[in-house]
N, C-alpha and C positions, 0 to 999 in steps of 0.2 A: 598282769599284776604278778609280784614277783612276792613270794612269802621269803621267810628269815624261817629258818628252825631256832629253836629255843634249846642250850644243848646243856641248863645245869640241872649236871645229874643227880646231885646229892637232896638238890630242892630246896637249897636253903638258898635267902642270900642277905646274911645280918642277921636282923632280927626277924624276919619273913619264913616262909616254905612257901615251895609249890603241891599241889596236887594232880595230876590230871585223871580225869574221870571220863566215862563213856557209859551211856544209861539208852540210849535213843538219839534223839532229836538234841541237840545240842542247845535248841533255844528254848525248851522245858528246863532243863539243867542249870542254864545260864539266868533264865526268870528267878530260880527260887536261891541263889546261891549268893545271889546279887544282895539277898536282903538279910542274910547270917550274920550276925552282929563276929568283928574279927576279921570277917573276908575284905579285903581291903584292894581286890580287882580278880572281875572272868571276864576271861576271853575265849570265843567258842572257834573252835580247829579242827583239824587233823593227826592223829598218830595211830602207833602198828601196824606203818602198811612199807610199801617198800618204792616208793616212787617220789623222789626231792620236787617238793612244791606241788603238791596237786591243787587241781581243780575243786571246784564243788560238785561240776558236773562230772568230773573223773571219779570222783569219790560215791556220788551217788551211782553210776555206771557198776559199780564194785570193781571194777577192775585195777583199782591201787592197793587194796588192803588196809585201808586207812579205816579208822572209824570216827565217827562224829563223837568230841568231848570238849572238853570245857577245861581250861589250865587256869586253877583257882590260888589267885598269891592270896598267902593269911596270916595272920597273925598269932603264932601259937600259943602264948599267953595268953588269949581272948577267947579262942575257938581251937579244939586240937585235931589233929586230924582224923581220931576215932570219932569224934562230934560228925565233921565232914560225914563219915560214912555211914554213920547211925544216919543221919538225912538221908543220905545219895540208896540206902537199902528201902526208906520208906517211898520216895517219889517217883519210882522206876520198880518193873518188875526183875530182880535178876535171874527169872526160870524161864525165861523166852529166849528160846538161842536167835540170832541173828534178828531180834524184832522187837519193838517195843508198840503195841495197837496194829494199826493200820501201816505202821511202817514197817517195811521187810526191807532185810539185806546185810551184810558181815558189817556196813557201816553204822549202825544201829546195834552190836552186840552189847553188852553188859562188861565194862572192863572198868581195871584198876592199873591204869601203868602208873608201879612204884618208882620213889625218886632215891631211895634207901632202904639198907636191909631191915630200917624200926618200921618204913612204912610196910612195908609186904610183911613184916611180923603182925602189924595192927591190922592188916587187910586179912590175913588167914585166922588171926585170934575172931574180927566180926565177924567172919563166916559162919566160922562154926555156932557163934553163939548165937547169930541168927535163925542156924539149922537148927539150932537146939530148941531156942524160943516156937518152933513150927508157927512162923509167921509166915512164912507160903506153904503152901502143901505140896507145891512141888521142888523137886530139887534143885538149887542155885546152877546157874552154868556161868557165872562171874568171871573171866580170865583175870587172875594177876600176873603180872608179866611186868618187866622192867621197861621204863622209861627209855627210852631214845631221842626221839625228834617234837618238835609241837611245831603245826603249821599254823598261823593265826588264819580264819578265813576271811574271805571279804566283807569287804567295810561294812556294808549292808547286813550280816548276820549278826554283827552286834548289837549289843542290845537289843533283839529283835521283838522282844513282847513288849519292852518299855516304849519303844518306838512306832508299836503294830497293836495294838489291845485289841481295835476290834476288829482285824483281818480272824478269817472264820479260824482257819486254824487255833490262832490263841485265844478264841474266845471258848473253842468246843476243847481242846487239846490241853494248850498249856495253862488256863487260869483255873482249872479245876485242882492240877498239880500244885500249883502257889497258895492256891486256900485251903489245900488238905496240909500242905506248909504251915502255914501261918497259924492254921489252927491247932496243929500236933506241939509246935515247938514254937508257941508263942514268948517266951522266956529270953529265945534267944534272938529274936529279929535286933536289926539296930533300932536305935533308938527313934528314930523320924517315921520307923515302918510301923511300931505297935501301934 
């Protein structure tokens, strides 16, 4: 199976932006993002690594540099992208270098590949106010870093909690993430979620 890279940089396209995000597990990311009122499509990938088209298994291997994330098209009049990351800081820990729980490896880091220089201004402006708010006690290890490539992964990793509820994983892992969602930032689900 042969991936596309996704290569617009700026992140817009019309009335749209992209995002792409890296917290963990890409189908925790992908469960809660799904239901943001404004997000209007994720898709869960590959980027930051240096190997065209990887695998899942290359990826999980570590041996591509890629990390597991989510390329969320949205609607910025509905959701902006500071919103995005005010979520993306709550559902994910970003003071675990290379891990998020029981997952270890550089494909699991905490990252922000920007699609523009307002995105990586609004990605450094949340940081700090996060550090400032001392809502972890420990210190963020977040990469921002510029956009490059998105590899979409295989067909099967989409949607994968909507698809999977009660494979153990999403029952112990990702649906605890979605109901600490739902319940922080009940306001902003779409409409068919509240």
């Amino acid at each position: 199976m042969t991936n596309s890279p996704t290569d617009a940089k700026d992140g817009t396209a019309g009335t749209t932006e992209i995002a792409t995000l890296g917290g963990g597990c890409f189908w925790c990311l992908e469960a809660v993002y799904e239901q943001l009122n404004g997000v209007l499509s994720v898709e869960s990938g590959y980027s930051g690594g240096h190997v065209r088209n990887p695998s899942y298994g290359d990826v999980c291997e570590g041996i591509t540099g890629h990390a597991e994330v989510v390329q969320i098209t949205f609607d910025p009049h509905v959701v902006s992208f500071r919103e995005l990351l005010e979520v993306f800081f709550v559902i994910h820990d970003p003071t675990t270098l290379n891990r998020q729980g029981a997952d270890v490896g550089t494909q699991y880091r905490s990252a922000i590949f920007y699609h523009s220089p307002e995105q990586r201004e609004t990605a450094k402006q949340v940081i700090a106010e996060v550090k400032a708010a001392k809502i972890w006690d420990d210190p963020i290890v977040t990469e921002v870093t510029p956009f490059d490539a998105f590899y979409k992964a295989e067909a099967y990793h989409q949607g994968y909690f909507r698809n999977n509820p009660n494979q153990g994983y999403c029952r112990v892992v990702i649906a605890p993430k979605v109901s600490k969602f739902r319940k922080l930032f009940v306001d902003k689900l779409k409409k068919q979620m509240a």
